[in-house]
N, CA, C, O and CB atoms as a CASP TS submission, in Angstrom:
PFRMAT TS
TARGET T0000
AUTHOR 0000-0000-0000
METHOD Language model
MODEL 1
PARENT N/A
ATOM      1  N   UNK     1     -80.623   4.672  -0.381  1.00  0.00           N
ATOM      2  CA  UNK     1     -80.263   3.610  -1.285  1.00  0.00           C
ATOM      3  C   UNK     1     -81.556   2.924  -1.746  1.00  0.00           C
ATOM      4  O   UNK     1     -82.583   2.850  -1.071  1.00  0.00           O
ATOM      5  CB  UNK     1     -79.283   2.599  -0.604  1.00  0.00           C
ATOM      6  N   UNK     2     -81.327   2.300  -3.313  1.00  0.00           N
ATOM      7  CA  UNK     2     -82.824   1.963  -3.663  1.00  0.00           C
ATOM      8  C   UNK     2     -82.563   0.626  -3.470  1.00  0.00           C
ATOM      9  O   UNK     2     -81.463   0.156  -3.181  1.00  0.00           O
ATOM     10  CB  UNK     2     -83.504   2.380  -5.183  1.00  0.00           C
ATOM     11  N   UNK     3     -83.939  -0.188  -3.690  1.00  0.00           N
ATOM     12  CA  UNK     3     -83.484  -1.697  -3.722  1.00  0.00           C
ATOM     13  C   UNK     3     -82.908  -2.380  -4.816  1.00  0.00           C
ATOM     14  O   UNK     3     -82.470  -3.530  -4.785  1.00  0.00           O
ATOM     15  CB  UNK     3     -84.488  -2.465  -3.474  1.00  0.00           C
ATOM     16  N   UNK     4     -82.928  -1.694  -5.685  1.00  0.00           N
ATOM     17  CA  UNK     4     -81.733  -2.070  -7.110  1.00  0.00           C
ATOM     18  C   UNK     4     -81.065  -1.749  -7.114  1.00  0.00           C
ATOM     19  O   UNK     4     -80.547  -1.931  -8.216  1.00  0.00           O
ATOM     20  CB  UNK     4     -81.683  -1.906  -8.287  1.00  0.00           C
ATOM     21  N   UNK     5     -80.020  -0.813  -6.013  1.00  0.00           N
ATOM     22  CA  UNK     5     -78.912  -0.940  -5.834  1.00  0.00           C
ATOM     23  C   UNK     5     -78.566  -1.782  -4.937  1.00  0.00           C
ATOM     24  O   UNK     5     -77.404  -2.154  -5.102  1.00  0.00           O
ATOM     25  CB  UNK     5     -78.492  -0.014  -5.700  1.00  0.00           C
ATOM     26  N   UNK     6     -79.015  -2.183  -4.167  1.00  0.00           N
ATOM     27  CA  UNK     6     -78.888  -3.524  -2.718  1.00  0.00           C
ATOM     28  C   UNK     6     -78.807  -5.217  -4.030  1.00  0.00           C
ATOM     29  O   UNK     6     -77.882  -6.028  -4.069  1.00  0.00           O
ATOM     30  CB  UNK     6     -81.314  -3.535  -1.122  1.00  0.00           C
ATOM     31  N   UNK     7     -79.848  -5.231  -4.733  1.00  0.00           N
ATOM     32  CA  UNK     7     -79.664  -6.357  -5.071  1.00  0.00           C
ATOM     33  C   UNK     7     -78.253  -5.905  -6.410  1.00  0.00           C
ATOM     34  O   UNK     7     -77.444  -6.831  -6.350  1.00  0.00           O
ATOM     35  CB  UNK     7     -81.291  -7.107  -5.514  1.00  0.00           C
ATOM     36  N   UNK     8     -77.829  -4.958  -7.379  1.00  0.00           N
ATOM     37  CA  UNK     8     -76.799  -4.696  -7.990  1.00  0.00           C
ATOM     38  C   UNK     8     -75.952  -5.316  -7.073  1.00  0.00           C
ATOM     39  O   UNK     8     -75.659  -6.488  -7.309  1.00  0.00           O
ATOM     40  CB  UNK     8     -76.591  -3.361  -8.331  1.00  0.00           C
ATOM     41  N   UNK     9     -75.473  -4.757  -6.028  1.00  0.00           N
ATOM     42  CA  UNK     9     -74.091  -5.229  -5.118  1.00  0.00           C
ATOM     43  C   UNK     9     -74.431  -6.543  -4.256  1.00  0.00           C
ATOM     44  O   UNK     9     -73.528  -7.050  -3.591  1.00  0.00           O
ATOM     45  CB  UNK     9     -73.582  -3.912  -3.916  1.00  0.00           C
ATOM     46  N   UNK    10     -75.500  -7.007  -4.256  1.00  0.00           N
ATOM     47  CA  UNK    10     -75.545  -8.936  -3.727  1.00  0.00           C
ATOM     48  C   UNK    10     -74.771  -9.042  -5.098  1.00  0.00           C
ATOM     49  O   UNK    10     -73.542  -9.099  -5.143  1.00  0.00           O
ATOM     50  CB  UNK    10     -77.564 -10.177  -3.558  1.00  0.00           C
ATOM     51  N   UNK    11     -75.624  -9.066  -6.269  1.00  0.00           N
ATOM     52  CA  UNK    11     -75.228  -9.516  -7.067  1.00  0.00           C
ATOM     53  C   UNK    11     -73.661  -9.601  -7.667  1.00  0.00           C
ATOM     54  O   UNK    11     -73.113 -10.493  -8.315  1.00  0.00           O
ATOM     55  CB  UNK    11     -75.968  -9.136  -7.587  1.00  0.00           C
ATOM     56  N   UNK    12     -73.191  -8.373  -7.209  1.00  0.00           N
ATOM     57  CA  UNK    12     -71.989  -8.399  -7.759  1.00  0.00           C
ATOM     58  C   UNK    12     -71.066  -9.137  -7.077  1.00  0.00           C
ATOM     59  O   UNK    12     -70.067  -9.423  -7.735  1.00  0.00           O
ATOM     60  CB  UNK    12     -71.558  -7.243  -7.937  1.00  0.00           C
ATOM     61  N   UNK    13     -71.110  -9.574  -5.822  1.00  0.00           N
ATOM     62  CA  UNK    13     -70.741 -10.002  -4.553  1.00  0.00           C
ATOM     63  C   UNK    13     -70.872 -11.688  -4.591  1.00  0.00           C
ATOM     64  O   UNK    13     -70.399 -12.387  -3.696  1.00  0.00           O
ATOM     65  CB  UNK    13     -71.718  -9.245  -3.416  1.00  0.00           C
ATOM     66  N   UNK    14     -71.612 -12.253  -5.810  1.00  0.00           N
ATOM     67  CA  UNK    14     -71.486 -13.235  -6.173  1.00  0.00           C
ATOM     68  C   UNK    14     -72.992 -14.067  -5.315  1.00  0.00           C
ATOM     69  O   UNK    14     -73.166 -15.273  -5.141  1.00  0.00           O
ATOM     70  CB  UNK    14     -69.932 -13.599  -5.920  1.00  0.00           C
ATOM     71  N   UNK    15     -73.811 -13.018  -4.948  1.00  0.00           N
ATOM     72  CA  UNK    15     -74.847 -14.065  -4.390  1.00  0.00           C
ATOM     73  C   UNK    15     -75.832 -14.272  -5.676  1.00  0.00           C
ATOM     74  O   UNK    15     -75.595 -13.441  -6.553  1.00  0.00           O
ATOM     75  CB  UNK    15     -75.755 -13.452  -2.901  1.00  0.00           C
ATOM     76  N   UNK    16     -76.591 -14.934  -5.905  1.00  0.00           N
ATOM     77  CA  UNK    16     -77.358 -15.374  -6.288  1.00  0.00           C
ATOM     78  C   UNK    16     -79.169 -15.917  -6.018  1.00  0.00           C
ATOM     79  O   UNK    16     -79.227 -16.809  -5.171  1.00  0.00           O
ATOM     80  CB  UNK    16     -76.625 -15.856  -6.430  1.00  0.00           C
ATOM     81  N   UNK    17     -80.330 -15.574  -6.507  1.00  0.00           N
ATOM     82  CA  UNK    17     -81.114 -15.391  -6.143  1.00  0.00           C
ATOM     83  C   UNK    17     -81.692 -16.758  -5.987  1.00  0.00           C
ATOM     84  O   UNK    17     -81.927 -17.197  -7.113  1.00  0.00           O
ATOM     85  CB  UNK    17     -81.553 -14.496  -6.708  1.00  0.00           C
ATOM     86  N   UNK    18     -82.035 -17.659  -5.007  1.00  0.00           N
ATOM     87  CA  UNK    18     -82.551 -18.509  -5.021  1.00  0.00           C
ATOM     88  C   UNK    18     -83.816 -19.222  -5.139  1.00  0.00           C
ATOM     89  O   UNK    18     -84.259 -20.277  -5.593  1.00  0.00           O
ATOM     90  CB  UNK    18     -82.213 -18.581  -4.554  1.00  0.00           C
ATOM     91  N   UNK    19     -84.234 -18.077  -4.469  1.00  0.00           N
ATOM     92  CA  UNK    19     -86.543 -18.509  -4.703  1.00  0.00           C
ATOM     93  C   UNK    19     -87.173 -16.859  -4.454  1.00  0.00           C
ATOM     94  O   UNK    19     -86.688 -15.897  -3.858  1.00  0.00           O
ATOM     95  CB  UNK    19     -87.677 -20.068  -2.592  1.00  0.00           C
ATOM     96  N   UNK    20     -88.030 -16.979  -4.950  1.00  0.00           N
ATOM     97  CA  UNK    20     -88.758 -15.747  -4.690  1.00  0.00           C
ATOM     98  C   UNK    20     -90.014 -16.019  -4.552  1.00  0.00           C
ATOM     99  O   UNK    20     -90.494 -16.761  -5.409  1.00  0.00           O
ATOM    100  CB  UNK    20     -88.633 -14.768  -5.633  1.00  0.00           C
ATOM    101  N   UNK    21     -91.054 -15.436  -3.284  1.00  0.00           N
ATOM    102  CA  UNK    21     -92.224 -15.867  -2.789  1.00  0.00           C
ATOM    103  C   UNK    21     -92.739 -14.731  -2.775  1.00  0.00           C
ATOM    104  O   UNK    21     -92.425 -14.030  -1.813  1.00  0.00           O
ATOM    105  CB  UNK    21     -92.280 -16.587  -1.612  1.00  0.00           C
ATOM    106  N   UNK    22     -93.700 -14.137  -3.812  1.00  0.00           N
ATOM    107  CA  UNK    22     -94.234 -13.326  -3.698  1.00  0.00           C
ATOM    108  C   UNK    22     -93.440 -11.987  -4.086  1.00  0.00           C
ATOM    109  O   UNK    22     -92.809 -11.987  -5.144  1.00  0.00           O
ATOM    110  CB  UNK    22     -94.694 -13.521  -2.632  1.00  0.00           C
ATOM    111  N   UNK    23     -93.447 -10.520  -3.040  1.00  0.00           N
ATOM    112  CA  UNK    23     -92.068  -9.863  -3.691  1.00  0.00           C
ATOM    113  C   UNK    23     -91.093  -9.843  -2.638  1.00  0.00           C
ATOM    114  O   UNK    23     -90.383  -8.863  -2.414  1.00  0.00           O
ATOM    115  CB  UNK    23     -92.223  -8.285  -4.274  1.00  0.00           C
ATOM    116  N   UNK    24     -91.041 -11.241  -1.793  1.00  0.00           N
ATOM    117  CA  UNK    24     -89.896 -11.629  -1.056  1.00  0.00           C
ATOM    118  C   UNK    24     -88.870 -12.421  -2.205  1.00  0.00           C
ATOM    119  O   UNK    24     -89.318 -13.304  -2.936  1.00  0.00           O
ATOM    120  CB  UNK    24     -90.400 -12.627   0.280  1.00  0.00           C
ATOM    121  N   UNK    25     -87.540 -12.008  -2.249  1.00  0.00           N
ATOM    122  CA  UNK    25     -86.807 -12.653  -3.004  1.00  0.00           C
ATOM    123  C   UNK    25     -85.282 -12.899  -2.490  1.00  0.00           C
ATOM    124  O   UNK    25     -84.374 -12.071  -2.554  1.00  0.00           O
ATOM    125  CB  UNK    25     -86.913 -11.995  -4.178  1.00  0.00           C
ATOM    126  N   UNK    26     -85.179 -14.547  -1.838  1.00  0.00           N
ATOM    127  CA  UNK    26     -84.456 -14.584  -1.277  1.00  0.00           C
ATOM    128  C   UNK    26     -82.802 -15.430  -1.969  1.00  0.00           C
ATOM    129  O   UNK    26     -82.788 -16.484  -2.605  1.00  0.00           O
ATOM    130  CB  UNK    26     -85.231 -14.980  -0.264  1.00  0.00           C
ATOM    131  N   UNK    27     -81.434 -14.494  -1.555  1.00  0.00           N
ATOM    132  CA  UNK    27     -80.563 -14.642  -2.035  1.00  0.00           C
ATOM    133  C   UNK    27     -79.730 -15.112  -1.136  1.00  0.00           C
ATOM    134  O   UNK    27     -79.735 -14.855   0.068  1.00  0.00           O
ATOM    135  CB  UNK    27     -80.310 -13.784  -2.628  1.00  0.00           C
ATOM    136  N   UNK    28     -78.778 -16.027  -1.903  1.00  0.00           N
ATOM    137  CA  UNK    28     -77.705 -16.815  -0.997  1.00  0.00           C
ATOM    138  C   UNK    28     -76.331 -16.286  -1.864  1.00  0.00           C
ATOM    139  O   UNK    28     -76.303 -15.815  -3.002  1.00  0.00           O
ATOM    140  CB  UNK    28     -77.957 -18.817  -0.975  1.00  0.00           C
ATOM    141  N   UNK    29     -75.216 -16.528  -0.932  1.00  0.00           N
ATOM    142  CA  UNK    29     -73.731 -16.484  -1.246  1.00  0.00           C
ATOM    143  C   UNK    29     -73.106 -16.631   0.020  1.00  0.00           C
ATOM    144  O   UNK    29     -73.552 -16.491   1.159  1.00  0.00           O
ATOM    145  CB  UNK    29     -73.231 -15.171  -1.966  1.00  0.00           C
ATOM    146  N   UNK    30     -71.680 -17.026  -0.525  1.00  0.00           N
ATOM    147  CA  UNK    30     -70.915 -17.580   0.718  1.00  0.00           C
ATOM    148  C   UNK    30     -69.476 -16.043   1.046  1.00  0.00           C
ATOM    149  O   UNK    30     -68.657 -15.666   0.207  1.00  0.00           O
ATOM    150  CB  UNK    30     -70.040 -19.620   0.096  1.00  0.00           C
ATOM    151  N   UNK    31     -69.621 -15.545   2.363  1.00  0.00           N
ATOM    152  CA  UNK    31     -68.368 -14.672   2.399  1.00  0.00           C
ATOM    153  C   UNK    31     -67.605 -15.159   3.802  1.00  0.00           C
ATOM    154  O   UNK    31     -67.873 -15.360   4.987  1.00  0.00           O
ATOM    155  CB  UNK    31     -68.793 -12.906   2.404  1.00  0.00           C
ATOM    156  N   UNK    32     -66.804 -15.198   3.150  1.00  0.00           N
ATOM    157  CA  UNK    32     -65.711 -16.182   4.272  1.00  0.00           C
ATOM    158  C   UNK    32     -65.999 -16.904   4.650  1.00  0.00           C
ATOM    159  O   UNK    32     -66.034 -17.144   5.857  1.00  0.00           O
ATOM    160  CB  UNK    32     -65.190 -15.920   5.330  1.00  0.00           C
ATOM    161  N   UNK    33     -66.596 -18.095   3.083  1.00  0.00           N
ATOM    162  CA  UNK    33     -66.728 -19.233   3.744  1.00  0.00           C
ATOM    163  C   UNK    33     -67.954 -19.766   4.458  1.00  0.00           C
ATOM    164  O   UNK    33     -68.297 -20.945   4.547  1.00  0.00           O
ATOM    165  CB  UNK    33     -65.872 -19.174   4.505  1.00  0.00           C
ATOM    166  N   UNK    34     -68.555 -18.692   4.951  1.00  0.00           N
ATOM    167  CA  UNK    34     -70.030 -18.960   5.827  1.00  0.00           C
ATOM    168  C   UNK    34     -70.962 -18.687   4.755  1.00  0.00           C
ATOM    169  O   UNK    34     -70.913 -17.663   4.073  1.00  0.00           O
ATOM    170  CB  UNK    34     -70.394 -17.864   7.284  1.00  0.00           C
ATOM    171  N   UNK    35     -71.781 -19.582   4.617  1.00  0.00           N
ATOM    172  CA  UNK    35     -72.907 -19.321   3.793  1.00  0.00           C
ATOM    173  C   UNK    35     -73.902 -18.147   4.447  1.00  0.00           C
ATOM    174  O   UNK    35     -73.892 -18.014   5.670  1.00  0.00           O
ATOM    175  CB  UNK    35     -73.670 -20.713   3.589  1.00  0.00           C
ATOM    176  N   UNK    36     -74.658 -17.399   3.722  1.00  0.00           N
ATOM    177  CA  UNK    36     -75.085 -15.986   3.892  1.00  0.00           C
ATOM    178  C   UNK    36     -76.249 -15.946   3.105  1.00  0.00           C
ATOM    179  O   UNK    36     -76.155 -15.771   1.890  1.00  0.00           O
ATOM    180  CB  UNK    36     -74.046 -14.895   3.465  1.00  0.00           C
ATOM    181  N   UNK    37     -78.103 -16.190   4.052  1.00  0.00           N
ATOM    182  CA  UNK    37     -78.956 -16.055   2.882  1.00  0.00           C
ATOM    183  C   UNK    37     -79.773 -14.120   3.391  1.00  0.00           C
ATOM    184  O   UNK    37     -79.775 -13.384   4.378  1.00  0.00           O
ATOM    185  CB  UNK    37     -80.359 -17.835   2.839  1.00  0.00           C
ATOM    186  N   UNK    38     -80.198 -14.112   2.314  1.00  0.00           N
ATOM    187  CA  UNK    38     -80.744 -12.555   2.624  1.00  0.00           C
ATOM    188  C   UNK    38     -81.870 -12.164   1.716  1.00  0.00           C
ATOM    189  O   UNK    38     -81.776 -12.221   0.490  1.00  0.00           O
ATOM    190  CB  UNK    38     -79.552 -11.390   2.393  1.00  0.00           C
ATOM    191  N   UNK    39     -82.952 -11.761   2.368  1.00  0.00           N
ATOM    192  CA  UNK    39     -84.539 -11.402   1.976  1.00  0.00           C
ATOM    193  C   UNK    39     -84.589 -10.176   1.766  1.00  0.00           C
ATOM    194  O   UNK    39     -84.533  -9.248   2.573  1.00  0.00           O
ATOM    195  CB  UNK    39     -85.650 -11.678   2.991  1.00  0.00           C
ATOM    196  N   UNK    40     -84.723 -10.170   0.386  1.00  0.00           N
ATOM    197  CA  UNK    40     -85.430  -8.865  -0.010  1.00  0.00           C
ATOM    198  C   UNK    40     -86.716  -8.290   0.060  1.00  0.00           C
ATOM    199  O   UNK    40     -87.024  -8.420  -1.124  1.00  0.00           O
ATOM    200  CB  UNK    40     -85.322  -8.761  -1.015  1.00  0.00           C
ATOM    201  N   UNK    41     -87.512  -7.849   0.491  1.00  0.00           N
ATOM    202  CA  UNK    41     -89.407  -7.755   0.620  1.00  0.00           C
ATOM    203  C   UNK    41     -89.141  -6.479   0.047  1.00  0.00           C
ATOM    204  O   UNK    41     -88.705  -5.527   0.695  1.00  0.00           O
ATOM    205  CB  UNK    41     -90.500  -7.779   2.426  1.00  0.00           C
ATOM    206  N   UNK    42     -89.478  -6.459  -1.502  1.00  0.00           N
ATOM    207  CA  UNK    42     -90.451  -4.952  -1.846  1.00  0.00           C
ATOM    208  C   UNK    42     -91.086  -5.275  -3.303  1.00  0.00           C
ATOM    209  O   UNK    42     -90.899  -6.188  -4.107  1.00  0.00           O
ATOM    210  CB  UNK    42     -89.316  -3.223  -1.995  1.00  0.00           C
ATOM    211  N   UNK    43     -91.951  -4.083  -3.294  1.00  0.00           N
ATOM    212  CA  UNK    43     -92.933  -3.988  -4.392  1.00  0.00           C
ATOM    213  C   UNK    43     -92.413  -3.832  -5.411  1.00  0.00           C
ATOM    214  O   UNK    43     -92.813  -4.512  -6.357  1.00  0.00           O
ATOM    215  CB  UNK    43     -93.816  -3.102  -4.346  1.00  0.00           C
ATOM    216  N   UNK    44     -91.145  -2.722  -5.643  1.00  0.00           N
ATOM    217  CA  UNK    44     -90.676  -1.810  -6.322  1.00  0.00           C
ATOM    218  C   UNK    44     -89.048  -1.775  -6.632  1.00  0.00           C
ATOM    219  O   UNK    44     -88.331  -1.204  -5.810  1.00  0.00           O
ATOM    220  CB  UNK    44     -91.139  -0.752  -5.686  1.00  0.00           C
ATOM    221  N   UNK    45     -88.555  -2.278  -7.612  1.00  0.00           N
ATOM    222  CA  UNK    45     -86.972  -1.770  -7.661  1.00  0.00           C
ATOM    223  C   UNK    45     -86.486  -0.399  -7.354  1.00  0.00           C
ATOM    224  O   UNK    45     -85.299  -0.156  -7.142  1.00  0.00           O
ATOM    225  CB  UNK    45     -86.466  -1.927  -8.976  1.00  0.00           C
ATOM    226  N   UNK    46     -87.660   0.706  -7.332  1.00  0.00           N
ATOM    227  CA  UNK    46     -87.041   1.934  -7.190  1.00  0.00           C
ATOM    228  C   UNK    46     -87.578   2.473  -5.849  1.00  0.00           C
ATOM    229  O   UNK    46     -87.691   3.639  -5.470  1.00  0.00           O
ATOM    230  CB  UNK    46     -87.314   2.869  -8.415  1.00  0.00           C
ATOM    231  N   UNK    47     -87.866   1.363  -5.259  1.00  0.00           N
ATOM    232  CA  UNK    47     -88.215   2.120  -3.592  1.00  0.00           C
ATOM    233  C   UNK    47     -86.940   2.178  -2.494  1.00  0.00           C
ATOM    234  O   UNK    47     -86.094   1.300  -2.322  1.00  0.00           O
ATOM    235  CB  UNK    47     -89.530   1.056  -2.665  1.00  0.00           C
ATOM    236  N   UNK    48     -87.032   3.240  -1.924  1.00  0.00           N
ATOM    237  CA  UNK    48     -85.876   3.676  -1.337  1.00  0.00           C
ATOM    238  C   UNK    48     -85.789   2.673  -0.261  1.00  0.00           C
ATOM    239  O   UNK    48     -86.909   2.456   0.202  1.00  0.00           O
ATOM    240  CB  UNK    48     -85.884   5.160  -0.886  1.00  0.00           C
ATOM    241  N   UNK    49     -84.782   1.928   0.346  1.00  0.00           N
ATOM    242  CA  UNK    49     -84.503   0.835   1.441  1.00  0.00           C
ATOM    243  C   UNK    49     -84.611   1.556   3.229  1.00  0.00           C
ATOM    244  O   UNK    49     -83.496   1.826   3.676  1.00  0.00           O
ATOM    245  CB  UNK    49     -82.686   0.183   1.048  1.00  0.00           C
ATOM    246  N   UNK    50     -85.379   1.751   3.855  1.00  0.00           N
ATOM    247  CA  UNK    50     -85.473   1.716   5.038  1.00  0.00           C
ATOM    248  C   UNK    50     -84.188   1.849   5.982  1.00  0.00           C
ATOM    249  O   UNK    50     -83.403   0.933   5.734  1.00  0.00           O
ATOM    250  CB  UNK    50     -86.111   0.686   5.180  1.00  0.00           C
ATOM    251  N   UNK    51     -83.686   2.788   7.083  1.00  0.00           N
ATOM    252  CA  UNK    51     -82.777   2.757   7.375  1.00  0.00           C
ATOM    253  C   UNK    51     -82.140   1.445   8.530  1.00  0.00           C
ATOM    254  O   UNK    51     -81.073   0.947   8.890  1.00  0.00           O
ATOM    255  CB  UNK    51     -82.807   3.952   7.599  1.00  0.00           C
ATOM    256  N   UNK    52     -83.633   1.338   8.774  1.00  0.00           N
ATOM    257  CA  UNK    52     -83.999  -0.221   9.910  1.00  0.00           C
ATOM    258  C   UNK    52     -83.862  -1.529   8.787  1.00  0.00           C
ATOM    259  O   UNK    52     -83.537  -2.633   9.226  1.00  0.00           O
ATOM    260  CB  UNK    52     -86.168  -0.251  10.759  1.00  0.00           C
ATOM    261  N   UNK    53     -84.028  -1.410   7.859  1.00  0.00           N
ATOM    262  CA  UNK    53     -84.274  -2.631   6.939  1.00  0.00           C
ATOM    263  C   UNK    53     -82.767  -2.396   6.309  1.00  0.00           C
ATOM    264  O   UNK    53     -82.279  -3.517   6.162  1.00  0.00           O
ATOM    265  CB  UNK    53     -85.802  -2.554   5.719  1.00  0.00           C
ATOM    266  N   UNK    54     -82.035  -1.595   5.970  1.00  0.00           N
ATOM    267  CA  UNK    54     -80.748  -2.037   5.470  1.00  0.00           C
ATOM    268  C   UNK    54     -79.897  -2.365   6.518  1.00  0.00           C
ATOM    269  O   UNK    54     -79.087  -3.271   6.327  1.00  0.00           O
ATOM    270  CB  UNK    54     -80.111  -1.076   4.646  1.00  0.00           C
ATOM    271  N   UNK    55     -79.929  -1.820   7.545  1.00  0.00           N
ATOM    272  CA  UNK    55     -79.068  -2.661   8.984  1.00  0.00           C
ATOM    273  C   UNK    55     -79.612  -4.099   9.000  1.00  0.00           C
ATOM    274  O   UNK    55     -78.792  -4.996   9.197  1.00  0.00           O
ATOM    275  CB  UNK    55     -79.483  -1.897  10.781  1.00  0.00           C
ATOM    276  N   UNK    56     -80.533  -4.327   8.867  1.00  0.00           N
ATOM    277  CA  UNK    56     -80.788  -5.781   8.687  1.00  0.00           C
ATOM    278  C   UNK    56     -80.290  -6.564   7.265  1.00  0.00           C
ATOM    279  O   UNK    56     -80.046  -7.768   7.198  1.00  0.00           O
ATOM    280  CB  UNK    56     -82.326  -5.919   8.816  1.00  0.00           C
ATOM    281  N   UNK    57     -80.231  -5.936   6.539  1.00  0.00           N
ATOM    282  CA  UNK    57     -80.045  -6.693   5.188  1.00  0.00           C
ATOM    283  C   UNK    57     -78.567  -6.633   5.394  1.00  0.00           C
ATOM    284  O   UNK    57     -78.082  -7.605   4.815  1.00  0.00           O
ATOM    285  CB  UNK    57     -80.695  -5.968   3.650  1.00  0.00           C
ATOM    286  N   UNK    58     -77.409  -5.735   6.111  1.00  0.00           N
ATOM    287  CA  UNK    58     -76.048  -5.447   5.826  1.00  0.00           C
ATOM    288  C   UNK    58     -75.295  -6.832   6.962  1.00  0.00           C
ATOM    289  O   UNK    58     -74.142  -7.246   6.845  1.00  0.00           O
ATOM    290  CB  UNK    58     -75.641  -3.509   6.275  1.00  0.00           C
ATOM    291  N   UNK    59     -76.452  -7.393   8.141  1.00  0.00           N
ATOM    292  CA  UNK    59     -76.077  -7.961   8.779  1.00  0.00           C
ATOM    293  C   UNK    59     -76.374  -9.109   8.094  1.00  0.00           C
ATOM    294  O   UNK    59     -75.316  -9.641   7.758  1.00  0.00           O
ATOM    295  CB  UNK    59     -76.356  -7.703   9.861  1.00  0.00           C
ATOM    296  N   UNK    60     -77.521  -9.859   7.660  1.00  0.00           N
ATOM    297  CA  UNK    60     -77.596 -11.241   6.873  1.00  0.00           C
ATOM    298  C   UNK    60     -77.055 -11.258   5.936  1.00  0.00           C
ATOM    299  O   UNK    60     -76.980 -12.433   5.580  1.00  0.00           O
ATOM    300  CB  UNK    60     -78.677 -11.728   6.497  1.00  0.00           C
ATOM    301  N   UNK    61     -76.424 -10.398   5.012  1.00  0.00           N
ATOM    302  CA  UNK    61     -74.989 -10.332   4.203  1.00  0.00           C
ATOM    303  C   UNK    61     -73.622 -10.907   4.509  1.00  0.00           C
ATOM    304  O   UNK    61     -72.912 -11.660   3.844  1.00  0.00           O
ATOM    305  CB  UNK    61     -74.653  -9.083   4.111  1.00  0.00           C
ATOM    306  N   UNK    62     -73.417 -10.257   5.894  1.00  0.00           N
ATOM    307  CA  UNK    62     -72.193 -10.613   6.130  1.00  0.00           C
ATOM    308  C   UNK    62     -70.955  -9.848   5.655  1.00  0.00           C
ATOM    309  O   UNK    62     -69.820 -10.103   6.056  1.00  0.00           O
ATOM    310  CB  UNK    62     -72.160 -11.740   5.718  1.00  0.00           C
ATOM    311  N   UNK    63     -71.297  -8.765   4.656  1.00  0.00           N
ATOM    312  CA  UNK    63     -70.246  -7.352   3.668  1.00  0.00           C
ATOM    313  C   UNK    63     -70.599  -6.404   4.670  1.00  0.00           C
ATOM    314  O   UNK    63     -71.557  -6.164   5.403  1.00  0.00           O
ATOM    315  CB  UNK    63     -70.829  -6.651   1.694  1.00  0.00           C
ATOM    316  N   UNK    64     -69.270  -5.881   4.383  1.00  0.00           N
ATOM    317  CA  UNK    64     -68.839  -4.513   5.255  1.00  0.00           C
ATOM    318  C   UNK    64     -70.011  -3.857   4.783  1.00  0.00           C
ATOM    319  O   UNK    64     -70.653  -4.248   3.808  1.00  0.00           O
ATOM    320  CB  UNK    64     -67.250  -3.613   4.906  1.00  0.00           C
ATOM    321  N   UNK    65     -70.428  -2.377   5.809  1.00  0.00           N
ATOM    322  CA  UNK    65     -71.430  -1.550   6.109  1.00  0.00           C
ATOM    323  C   UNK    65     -70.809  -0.259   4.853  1.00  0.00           C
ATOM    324  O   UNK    65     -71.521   0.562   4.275  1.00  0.00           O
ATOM    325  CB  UNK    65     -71.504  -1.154   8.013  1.00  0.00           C
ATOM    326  N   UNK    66     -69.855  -0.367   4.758  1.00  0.00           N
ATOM    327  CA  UNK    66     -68.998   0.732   3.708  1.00  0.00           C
ATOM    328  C   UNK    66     -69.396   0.239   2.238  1.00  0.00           C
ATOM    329  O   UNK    66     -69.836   0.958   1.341  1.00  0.00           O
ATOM    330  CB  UNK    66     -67.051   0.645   3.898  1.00  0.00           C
ATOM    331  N   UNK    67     -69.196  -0.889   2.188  1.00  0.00           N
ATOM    332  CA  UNK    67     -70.060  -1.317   0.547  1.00  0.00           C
ATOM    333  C   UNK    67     -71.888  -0.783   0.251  1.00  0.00           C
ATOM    334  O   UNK    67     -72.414  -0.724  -0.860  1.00  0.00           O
ATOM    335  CB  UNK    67     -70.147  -3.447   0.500  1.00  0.00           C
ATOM    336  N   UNK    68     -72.452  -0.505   1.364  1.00  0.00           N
ATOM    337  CA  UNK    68     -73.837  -0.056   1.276  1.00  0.00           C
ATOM    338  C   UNK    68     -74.118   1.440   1.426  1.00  0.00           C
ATOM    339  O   UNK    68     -75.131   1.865   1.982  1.00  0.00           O
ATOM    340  CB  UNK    68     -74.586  -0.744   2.279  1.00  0.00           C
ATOM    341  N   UNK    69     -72.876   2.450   0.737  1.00  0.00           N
ATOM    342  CA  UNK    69     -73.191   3.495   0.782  1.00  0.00           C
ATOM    343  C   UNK    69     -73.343   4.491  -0.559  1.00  0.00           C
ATOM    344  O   UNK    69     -73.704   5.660  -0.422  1.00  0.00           O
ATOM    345  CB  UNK    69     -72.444   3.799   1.623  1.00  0.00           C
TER
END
C-alpha cells in the first residue's frame, strides 16, 4: 500500500489534516466517538508504507485492519 492510498482512506473516513511539520503530517477524526490523531512521516506520496508502520498507523486510526487492504 502507498502512502496516498493511507491518506485517500483517512480522508475518506472523514479525518482531516491538522498540522504538518516537516513531511510529518498529522491527521485527526473521531470513530466511535473517540477522537483518533495519526502521523504520517514520508518523503513521497508514492512510497510504499512499511509493514511495521501500517500496523501502527491502522492502530492510531482506530478503522478496521480490512479497510487497509
Amino acid at each position: 500500500m502507498k502512502y496516498r492510498d493511507v491518506e485517500k482512506l483517512l480522508l475518506a473516513h472523514r479525518f482531516e489534516l491538522i498540522r504538518q511539520q516537516g513531511s510529518h503530517r498529522h491527521f485527526q477524526g473521531f470513530v466511535d466517538g473517540k477522537r483518533c490523531i495519526v502521523t504520517l512521516a514520508y518523503h513521497s506520496r508514492n512510497d510504499d508504507v512499511l509493514p511495521k508502520t501500517l500496523a501502527s498507523i491502522i492502530r492510531q486510526s482506530g478503522l478496521s485492519k480490512r479497510l487497509f487492504k
